[in-house]
C-alpha positions as CSV (number, residue, x, y, z in Angstrom):
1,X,50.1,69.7,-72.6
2,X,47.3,67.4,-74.3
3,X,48.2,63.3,-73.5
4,X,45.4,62.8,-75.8
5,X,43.2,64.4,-79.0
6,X,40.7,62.9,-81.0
7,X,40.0,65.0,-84.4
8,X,36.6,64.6,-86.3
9,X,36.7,60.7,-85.6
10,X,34.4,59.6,-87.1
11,X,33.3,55.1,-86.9
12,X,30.3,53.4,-87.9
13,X,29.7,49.6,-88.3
14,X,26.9,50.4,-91.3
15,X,24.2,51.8,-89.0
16,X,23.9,55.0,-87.8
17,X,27.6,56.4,-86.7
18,X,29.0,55.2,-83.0
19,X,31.2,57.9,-83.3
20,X,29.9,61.0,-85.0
21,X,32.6,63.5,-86.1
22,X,34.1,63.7,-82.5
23,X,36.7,65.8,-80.8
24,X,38.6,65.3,-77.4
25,X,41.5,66.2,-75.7
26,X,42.8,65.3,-72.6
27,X,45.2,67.5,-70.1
28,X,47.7,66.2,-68.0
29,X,46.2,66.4,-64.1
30,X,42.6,65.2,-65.6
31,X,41.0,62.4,-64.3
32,X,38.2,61.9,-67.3
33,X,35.0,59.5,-66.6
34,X,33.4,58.4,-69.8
35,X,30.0,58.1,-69.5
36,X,27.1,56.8,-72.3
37,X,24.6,53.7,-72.8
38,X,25.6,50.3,-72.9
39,X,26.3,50.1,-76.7
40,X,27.0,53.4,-77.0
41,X,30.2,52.9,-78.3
42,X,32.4,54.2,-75.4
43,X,34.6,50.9,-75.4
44,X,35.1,51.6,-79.4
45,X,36.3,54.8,-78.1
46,X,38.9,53.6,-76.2
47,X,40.2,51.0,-78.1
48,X,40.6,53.9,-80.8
49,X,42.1,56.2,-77.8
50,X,45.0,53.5,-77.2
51,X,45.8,52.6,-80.3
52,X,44.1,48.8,-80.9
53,X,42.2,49.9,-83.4
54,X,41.6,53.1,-86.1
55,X,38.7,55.6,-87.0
56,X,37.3,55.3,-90.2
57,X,38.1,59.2,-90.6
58,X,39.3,61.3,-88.5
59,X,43.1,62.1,-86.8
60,X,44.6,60.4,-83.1
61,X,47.4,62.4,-82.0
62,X,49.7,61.5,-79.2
63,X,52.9,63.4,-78.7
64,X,56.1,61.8,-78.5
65,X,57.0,60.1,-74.8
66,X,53.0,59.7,-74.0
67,X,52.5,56.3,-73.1
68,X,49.0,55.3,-73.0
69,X,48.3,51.7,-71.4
70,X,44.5,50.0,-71.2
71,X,42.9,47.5,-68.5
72,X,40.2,46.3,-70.5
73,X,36.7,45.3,-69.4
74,X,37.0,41.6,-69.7
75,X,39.7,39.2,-67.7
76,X,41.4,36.8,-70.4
77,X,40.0,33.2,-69.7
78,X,43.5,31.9,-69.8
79,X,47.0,33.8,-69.6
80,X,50.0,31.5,-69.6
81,X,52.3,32.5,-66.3
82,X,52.5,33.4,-63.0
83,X,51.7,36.7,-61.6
84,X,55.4,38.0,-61.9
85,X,55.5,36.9,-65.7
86,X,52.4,38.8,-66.2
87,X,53.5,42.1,-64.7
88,X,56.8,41.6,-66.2
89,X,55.0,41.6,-70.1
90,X,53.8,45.1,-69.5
91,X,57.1,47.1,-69.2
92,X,57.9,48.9,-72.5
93,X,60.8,47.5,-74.8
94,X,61.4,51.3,-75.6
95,X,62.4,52.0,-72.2
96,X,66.0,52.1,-71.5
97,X,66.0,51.8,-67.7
98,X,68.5,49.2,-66.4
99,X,67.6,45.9,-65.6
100,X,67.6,46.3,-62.0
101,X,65.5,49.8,-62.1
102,X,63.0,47.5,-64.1
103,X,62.9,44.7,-61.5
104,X,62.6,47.1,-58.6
105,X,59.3,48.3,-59.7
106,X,57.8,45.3,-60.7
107,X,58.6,44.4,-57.3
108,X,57.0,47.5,-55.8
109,X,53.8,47.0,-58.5
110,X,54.0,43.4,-56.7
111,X,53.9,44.7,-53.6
112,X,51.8,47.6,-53.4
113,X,49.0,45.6,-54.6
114,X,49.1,42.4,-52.6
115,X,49.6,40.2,-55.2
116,X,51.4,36.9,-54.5
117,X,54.0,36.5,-57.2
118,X,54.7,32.9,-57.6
119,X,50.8,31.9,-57.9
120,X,49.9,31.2,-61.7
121,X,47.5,33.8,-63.3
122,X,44.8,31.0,-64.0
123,X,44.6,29.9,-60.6
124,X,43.7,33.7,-59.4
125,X,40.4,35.2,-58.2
126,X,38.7,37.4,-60.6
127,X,39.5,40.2,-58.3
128,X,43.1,39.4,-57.8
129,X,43.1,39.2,-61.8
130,X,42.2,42.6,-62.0
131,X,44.6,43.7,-59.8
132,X,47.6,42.1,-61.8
133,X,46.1,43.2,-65.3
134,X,45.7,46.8,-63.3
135,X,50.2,46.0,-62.3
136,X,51.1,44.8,-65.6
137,X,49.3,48.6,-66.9
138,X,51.5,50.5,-64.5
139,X,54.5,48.9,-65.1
140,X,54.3,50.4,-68.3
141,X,54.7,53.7,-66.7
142,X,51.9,55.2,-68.1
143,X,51.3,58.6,-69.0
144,X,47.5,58.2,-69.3
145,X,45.5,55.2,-68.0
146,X,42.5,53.9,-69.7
147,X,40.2,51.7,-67.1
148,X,37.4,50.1,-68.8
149,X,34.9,49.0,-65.8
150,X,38.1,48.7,-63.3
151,X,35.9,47.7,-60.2
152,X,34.0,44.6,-61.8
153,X,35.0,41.7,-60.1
154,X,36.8,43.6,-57.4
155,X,36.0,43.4,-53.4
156,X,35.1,46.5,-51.4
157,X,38.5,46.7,-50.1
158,X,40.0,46.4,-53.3
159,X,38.4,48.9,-54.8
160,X,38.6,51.4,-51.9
161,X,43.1,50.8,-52.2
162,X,42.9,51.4,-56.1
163,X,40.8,54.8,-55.1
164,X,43.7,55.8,-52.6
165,X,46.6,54.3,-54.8
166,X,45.4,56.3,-58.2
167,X,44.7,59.3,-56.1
168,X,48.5,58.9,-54.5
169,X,50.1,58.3,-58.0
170,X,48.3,61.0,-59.5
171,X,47.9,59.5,-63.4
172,X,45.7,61.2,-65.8
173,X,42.6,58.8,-66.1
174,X,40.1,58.2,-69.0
175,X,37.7,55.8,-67.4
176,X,34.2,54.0,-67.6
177,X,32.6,52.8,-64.6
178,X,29.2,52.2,-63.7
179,X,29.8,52.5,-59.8
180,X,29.0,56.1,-58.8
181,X,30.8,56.2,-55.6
182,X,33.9,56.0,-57.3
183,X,32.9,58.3,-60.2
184,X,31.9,61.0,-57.5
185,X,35.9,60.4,-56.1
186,X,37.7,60.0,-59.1
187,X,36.3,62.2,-61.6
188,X,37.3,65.9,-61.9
189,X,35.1,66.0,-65.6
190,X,32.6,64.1,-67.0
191,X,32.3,63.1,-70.8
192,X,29.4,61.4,-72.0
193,X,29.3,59.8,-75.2
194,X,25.1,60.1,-76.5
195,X,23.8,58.8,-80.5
196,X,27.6,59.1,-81.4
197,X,28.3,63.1,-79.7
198,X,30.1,63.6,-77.3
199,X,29.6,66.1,-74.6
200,X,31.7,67.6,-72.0
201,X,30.8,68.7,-68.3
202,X,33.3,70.3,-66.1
203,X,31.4,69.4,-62.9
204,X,30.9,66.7,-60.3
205,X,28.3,63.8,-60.7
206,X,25.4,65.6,-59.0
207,X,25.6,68.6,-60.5
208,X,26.0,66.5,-64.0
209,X,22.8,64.8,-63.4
210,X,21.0,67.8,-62.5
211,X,22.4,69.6,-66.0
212,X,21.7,66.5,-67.7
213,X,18.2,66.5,-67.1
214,X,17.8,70.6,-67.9
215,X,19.6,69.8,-71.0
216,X,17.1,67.0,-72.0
217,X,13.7,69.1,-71.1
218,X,14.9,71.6,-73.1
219,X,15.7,69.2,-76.3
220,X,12.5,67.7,-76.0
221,X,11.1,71.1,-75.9
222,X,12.8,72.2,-79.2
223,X,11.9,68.6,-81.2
224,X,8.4,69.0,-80.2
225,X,8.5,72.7,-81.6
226,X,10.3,71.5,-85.0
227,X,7.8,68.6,-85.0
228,X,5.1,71.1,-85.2
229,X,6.9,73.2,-87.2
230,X,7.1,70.3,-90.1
231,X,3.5,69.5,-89.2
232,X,2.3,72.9,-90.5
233,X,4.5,72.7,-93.7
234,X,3.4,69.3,-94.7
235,X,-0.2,70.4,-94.4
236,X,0.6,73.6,-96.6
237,X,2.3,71.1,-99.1
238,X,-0.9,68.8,-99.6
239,X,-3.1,72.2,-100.8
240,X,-0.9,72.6,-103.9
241,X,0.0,75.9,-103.9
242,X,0.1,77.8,-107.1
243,X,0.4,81.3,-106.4
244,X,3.6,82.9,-106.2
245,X,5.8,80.5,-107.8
246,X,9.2,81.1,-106.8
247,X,7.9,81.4,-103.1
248,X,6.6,78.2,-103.3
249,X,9.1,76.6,-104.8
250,X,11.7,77.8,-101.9
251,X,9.2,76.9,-99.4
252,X,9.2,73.4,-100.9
253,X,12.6,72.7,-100.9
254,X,12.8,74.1,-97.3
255,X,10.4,71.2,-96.5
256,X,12.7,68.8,-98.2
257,X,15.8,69.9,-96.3
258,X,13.5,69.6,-93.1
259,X,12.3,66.1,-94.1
260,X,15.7,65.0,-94.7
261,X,17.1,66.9,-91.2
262,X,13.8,65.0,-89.2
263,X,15.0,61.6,-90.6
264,X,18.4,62.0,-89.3
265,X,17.3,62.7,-85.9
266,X,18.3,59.8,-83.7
267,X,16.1,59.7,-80.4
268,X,17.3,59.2,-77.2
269,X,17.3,56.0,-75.7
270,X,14.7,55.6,-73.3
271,X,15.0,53.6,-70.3
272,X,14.4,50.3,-69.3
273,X,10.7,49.5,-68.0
274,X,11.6,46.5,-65.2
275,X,9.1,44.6,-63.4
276,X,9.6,41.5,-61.3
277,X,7.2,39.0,-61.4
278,X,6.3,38.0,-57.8
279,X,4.4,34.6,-56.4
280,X,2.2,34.6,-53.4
281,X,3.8,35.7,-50.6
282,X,6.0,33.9,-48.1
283,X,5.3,33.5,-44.4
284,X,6.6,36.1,-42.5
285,X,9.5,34.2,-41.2
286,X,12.2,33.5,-44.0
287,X,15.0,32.1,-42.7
288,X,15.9,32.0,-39.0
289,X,20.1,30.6,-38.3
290,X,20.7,30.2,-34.9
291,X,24.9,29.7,-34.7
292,X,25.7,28.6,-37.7
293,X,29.3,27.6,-38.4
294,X,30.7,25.9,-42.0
295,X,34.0,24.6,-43.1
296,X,35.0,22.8,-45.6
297,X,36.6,19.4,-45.0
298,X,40.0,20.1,-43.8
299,X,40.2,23.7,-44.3
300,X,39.4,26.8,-42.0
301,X,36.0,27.9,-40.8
302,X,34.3,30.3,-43.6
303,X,31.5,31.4,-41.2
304,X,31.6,31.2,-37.7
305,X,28.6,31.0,-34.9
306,X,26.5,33.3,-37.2
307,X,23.0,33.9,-36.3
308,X,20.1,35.8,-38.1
309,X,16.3,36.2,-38.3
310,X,15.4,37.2,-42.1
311,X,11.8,38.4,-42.1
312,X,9.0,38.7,-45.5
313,X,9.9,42.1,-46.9
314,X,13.8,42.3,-45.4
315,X,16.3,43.8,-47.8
316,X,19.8,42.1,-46.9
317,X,22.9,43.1,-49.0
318,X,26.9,41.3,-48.3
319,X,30.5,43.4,-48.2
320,X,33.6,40.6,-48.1
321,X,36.4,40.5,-49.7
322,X,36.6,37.7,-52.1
323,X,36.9,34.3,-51.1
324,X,35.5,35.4,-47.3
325,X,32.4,33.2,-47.7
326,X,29.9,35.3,-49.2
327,X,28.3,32.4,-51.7
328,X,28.3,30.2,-49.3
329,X,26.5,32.3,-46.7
330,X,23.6,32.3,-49.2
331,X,23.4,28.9,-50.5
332,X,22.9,28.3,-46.8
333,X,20.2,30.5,-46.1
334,X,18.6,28.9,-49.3
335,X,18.7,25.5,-48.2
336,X,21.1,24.8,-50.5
337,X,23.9,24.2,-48.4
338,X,23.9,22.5,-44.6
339,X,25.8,24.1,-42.4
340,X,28.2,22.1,-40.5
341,X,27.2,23.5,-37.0
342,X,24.3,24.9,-35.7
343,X,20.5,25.5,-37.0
344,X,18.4,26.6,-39.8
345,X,14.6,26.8,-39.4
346,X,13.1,27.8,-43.1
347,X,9.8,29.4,-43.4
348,X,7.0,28.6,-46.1
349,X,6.0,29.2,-49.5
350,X,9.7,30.5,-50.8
351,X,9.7,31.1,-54.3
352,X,13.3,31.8,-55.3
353,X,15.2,33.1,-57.6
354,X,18.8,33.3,-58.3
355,X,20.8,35.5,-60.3
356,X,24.6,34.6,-60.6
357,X,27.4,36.8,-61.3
358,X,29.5,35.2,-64.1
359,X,25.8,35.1,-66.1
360,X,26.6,31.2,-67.0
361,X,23.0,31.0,-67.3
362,X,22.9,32.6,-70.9
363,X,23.4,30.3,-73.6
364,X,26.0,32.1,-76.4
365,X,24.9,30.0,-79.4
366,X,21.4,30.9,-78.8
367,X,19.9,34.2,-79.6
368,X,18.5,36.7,-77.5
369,X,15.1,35.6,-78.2
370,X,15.7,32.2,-77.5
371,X,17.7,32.7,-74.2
372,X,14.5,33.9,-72.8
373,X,11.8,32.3,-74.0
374,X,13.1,28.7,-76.5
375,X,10.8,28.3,-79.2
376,X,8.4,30.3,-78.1
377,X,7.3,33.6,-79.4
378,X,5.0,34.7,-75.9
379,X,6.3,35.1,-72.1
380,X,4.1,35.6,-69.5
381,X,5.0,38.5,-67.0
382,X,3.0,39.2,-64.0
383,X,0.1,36.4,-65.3
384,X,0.1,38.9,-68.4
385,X,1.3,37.5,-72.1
386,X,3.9,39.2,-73.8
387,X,5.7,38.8,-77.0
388,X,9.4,38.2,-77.2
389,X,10.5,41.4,-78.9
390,X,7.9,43.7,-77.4
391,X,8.9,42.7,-73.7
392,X,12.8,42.6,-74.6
393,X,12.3,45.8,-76.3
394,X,11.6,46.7,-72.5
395,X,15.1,45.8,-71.6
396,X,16.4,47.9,-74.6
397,X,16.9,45.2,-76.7
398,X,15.7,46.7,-80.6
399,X,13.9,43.9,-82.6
400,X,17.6,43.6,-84.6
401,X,19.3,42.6,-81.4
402,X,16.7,40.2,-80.1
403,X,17.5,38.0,-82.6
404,X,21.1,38.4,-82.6
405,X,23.3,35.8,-81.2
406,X,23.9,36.1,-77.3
407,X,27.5,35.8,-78.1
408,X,27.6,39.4,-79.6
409,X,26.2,41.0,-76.3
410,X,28.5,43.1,-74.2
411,X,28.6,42.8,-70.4
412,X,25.7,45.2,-69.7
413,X,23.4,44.0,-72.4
414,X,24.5,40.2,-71.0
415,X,23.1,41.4,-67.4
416,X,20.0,42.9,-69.0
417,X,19.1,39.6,-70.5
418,X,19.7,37.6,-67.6
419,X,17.4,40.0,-65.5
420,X,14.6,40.2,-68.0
421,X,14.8,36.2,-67.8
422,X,14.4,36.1,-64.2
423,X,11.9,38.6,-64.1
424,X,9.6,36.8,-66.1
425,X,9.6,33.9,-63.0
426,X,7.2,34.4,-60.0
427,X,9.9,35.1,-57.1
428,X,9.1,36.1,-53.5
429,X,12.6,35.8,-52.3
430,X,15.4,37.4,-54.8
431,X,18.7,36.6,-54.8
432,X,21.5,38.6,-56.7
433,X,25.1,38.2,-57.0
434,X,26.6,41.3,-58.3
435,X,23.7,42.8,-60.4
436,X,25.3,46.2,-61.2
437,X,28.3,44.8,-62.8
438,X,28.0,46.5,-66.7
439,X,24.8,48.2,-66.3
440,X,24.8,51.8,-67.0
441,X,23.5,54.8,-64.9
442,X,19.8,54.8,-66.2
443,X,19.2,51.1,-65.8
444,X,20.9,51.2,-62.7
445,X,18.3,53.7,-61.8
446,X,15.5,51.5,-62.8
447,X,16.9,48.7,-61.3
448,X,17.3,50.3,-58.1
449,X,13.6,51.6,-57.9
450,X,11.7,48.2,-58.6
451,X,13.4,46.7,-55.7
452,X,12.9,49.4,-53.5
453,X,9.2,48.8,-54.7
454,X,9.8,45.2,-54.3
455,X,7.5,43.7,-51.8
456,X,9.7,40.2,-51.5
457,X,12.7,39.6,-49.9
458,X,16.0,40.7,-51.3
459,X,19.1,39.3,-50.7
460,X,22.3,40.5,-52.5
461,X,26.1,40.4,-52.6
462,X,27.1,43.7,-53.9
463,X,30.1,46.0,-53.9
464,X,28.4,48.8,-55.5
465,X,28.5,51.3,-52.4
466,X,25.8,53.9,-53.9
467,X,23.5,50.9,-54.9
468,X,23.8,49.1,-51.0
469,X,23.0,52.5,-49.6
470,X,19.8,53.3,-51.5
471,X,18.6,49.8,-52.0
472,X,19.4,47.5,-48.7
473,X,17.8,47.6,-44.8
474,X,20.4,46.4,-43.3
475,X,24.2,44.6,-44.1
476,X,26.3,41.8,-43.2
477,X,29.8,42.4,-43.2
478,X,32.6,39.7,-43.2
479,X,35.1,41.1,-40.9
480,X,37.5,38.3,-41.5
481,X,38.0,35.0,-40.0
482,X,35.1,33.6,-40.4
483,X,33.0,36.9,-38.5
484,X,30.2,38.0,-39.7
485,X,27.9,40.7,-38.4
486,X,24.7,42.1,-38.7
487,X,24.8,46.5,-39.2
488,X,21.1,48.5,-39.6
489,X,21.6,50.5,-42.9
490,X,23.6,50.5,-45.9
491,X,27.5,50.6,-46.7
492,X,27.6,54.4,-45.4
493,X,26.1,53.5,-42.4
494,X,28.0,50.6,-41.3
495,X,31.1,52.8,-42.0
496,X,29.5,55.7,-40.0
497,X,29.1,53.3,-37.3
498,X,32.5,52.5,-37.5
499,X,33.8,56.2,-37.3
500,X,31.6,56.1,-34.1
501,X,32.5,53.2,-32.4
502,X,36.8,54.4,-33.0
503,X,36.1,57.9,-31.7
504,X,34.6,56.2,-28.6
505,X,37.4,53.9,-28.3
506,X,40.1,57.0,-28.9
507,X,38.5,59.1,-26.5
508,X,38.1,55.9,-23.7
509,X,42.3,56.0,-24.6
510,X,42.8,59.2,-24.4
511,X,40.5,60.1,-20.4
512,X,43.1,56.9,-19.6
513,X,46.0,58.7,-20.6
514,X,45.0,61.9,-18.8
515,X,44.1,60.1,-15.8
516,X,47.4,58.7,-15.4
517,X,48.9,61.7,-16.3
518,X,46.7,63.8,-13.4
519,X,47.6,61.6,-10.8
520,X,51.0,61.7,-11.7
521,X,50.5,65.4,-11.2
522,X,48.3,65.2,-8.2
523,X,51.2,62.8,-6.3
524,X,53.4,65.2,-6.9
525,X,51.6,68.7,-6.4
526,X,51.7,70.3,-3.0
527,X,48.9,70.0,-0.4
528,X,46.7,72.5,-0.1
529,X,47.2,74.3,-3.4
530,X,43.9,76.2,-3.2
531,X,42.0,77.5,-6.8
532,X,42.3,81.1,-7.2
533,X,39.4,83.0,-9.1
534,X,41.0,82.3,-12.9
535,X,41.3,78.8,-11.9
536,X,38.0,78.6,-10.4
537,X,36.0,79.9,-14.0
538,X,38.3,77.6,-16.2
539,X,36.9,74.8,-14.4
540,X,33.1,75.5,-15.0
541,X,34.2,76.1,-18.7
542,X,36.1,72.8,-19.3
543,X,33.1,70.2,-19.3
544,X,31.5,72.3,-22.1
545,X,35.1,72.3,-24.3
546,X,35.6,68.6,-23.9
547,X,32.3,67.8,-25.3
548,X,32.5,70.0,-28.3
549,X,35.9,68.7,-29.1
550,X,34.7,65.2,-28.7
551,X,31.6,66.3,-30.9
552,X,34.0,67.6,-33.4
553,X,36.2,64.8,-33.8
554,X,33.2,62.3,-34.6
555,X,31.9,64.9,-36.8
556,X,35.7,64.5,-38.5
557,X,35.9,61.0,-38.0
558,X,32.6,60.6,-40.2
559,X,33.9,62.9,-42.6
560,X,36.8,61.2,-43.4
561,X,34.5,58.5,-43.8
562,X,32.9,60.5,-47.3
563,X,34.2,59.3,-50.4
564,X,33.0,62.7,-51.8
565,X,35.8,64.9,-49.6
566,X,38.7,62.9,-51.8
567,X,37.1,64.5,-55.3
568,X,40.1,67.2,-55.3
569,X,42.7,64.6,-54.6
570,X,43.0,64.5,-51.0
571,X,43.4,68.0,-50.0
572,X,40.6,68.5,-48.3
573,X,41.0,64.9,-46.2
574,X,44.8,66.3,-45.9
575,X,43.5,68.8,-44.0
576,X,40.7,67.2,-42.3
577,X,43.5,64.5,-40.8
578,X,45.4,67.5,-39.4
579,X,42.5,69.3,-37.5
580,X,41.8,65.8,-35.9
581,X,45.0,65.1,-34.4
582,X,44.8,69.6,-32.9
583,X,41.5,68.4,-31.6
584,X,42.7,65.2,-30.1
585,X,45.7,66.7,-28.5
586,X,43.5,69.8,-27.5
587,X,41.1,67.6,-25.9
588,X,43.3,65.4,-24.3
589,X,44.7,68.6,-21.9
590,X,41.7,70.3,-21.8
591,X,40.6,66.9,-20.1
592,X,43.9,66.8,-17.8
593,X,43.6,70.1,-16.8
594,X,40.0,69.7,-15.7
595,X,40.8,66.4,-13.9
596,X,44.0,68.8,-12.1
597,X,41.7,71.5,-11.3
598,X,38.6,69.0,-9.9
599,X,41.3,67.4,-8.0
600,X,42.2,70.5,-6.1
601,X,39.4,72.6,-5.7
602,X,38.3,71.1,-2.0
603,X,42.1,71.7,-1.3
């Protein structure tokens, strides 16, 4: 049964069309990822999909018992209430359950996502905000789910329990997200939504991008052949002819309809054309801490005995959980913070720049223009002079929007500003606080090259798994009471590590187990039990079994690890889970008959 179709919907805002005569429909069992530009118009699509707001044409149908509840991109400033008042506003005043059914599951909602009730919803971390917007949604009972961005503002660990928990509850999804780690888990299609079309792909995310790009060769293959094509006819036009009348004419009005079909062409969006401006370089040591510790007056240690050696040229990205200390890690490293124990040495020349995540550095009532560059109509980029609208036009910004308020700007366009601001400053040490938040795929693309390029120093708090992994040399983790250590990598490698480091332990467990076990056997077994011939083989062949089951079991281990194996909802891992616990208990008599056998075969 459809949860959801859109009909020939059709909205514009008198431009070109956001949404251009489009159809969709939406299955029960689907988990949809809506994809598309920032200002695309996908967040017009879903306030049109649940209801806040109506096409200018077109028909929404949602059959009768289909609930369809929204978390929107942006946390309220201010909701009045505490956490249980807000999860409480989202149950249904058409549902009939009885009171104590209803106050059962906001109870469980309040539960399953760590929320502490009696805490007002002002007082709340932007990632526990999410979480109770995401409650109140639920509580609703919905029969589709429409997340707008649901992992901005969320910690690692948040977002990795919302992957599991949608998974677990099964709810058809229609979402928009700009972090690909948890498209590639969640999606089972992919819409994109491109000059007001929309286009379906029944596929994963890498086999999407690689269709994507086949799809666009070819269309820029057929506009350069029509191009040509109307080239040809507008020089035959400008020789008058006269010959054959009625041929001409229908050749004529061909070329209108052609004219007319080349104007309505809208191009495609091209991308962003980043580059940092960077000062002379630093001295090759950065920032050296040697067991540093801070606390604030009265309250627990945030860091503890922390020490690092940040080179020219290192690449350093951050994974907490909010509130773990993160911030104040880097205003530390930056000088901008003295830690209460332990030493900082600084290097020369440091250049830095800073770009924060709540963007408080754009000016609403100013426009685009002026938030870059005041009064001024040049900026100077790389020692190079630029105008205003031809360098913002870099950052996708048409000559309309530049001088549109800042105000207007949706969250992705906000974070494009803000970066082609800081790029026009001379950096050699770069410091971003959540830089992905908003942008979409292609300028996340962009992005991600120049600071691969980058010859500075990067430091960056991110929770963008796909981004940490192709961008960052190495990671601090906050493991939690004020721990924090230093990993070689990105996110999947500090997670591989992990797999590595509990196989190790398990297997360490297990040989203890077994040991016990065989001398327990050996006490009791009689003396002078000699090995016959079978027993004598099996013993030259168990070494090579217990390795490969303790090979396989990392292999799993990592594996499980994956985001990508959870793509079909958990089967796969389902099954993964159950070969590891056969190999474990294989491996764990495999290893106690081997330690029986050695034990007896000088008998």
């Amino acid at each position: 049964m459809a949860l959801l179709s859109l009909l020939d919907v059709y909205v514009s805002f008198g431009g070109p069309p956001v949404l251009d005569h489009l159809n969709l429909q939406i299955e029960e069992g689907e988990r949809v990822c809506l994809l598309g530009r920032n200002g695309a118009g996908k967040t017009t699509l879903m306030r049109i999909a649940a209801g806040e707001s109506a096409p200018d044409t077109g028909t929404v149908t949602i059959p009768d018992g289909v609930c369809i509840a929204r978390l929107t991109q942006e946390i309220p400033e201010s909701l009045p209430g505490n956490v249980r008042d807000i999860v409480t506003s989202g149950l249904r005043t058409d549902d009939h359950s009885e009171d104590w059914e209803k106050d059962l599951r906001v109870d469980d909602l309040i539960a399953r996502l760590g929320l502490p009730e009696d805490r007002e919803f002002n007082d709340l971390s932007g990632g526990l905000k999410r979480r109770c917007l995401l409650a109140k949604a639920l509580a609703a009972k919905p029969g589709l789910l429409l997340l707008d961005e649901p992992t901005n503002h969320m910690d690692l660990d948040s977002i990795l329990w919302m992957e599991e928990f949608l998974l677990e509850q099964k709810i058809p999804l229609l979402f928009v997200t700009h972090d690909r780690a948890f498209l590639r888990r969640m999606a089972n299609r992919i819409i994109e939504l491109d000059r007001g079309k929309l286009a379906s792909w029944s596929c994963d995310y890498d086999t999407y991008l690689v269709r994507k790009e086949e799809l666009f060769v070819a269309e820029e293959r057929q506009r350069a052949a029509f191009d040509k094509k109307l080239g040809q006819e507008e020089a035959w036009s400008r020789r008058s002819p006269g010959a054959r009348r009625t041929k001409s004419n229908a050749r004529m009005e061909a070329l209108v309809k052609m004219r007319a079909q080349r104007g309505a062409l809208r191009s495609v969006a091209g991308s962003a054309k980043m580059e940092i401006s960077e000062a002379e370089r630093s001295g090759v040591r950065v920032v050296e801490a040697e067991e540093i510790a801070f606390a604030y007056p009265g309250g627990t240690p945030l860091i503890r005995e922390f020490s690092l050696v940040l080179n020219r040229g290192d690449k350093v990205g951050l994974i907490g959980p909010n509130g773990a200390g993160k911030t104040t890690l880097v205003k530390m490293l930056l000088g901008q913070l003295a830690p209460t124990s332990g030493v900082l040495k600084f290097g020369t020349k440091m250049e830095v720049i800073y770009f924060d995540q709540m963007r408080e550095q754009i000016d609403d009532d100013k426009t685009v223009a002026e938030n870059l560059a005041g009064d001024s109509d040049t900026v100077t980029v790389q020692g190079r002079s630029r105008h205003v609208i031809s360098y913002l036009q870099d950052f996708l910004f048409d000559p309309t929007r530049a001088r549109s308020k800042a105000k207007v700007l949706s969250g992705g366009e906000r974070n494009r500003l803000l970066l082609a601001r800081l790029f026009t400053k001379p950096a050699n040490v770069l410091v971003l606080d959540e830089p992905t938040n908003d942008l979409d795929a292609e300028t996340l693309d962009v992005l991600e090259d120049i600071l691969v390029d980058y010859a500075g120093t990067l430091i960056m708090v991110s929770h963008d798994r796909a981004f940490l992994d192709n961008v960052v040399t190495s990671t601090l983790v906050f493991e939690g009471n004020g721990v924090v250590t230093e990993h070689a990598g990105g996110y999947t490698d500090w997670r591989n590590e992990l797999a590595r480091v509990a196989v190790a332990k398990r297997t360490a467990a297990i040989g203890t187990i077994a040991k016990t076990a065989v001398a327990k056997s050996a006490a009791s077994a009689q003396p002078g039990a000699k090995l016959n011939n079978k027993e004598r083989k099996e013993l030259e062949t168990l070494p090579g079994k217990i390795e490969q089951l303790e090979a396989e079991q990392a292999q799993i281990t990592v594996q499980l690890g994956d985001p990508e194996i959870y793509k079909d909802g958990g089967t796969k891992a389902a099954a993964l889970q159950k070969r590891l616990h056969a190999a474990e208990a294989e491996h764990s008599d495999a290893l106690a008959r081997w330690m029986d056998l050695d034990a007896r075969k000088d008998a």
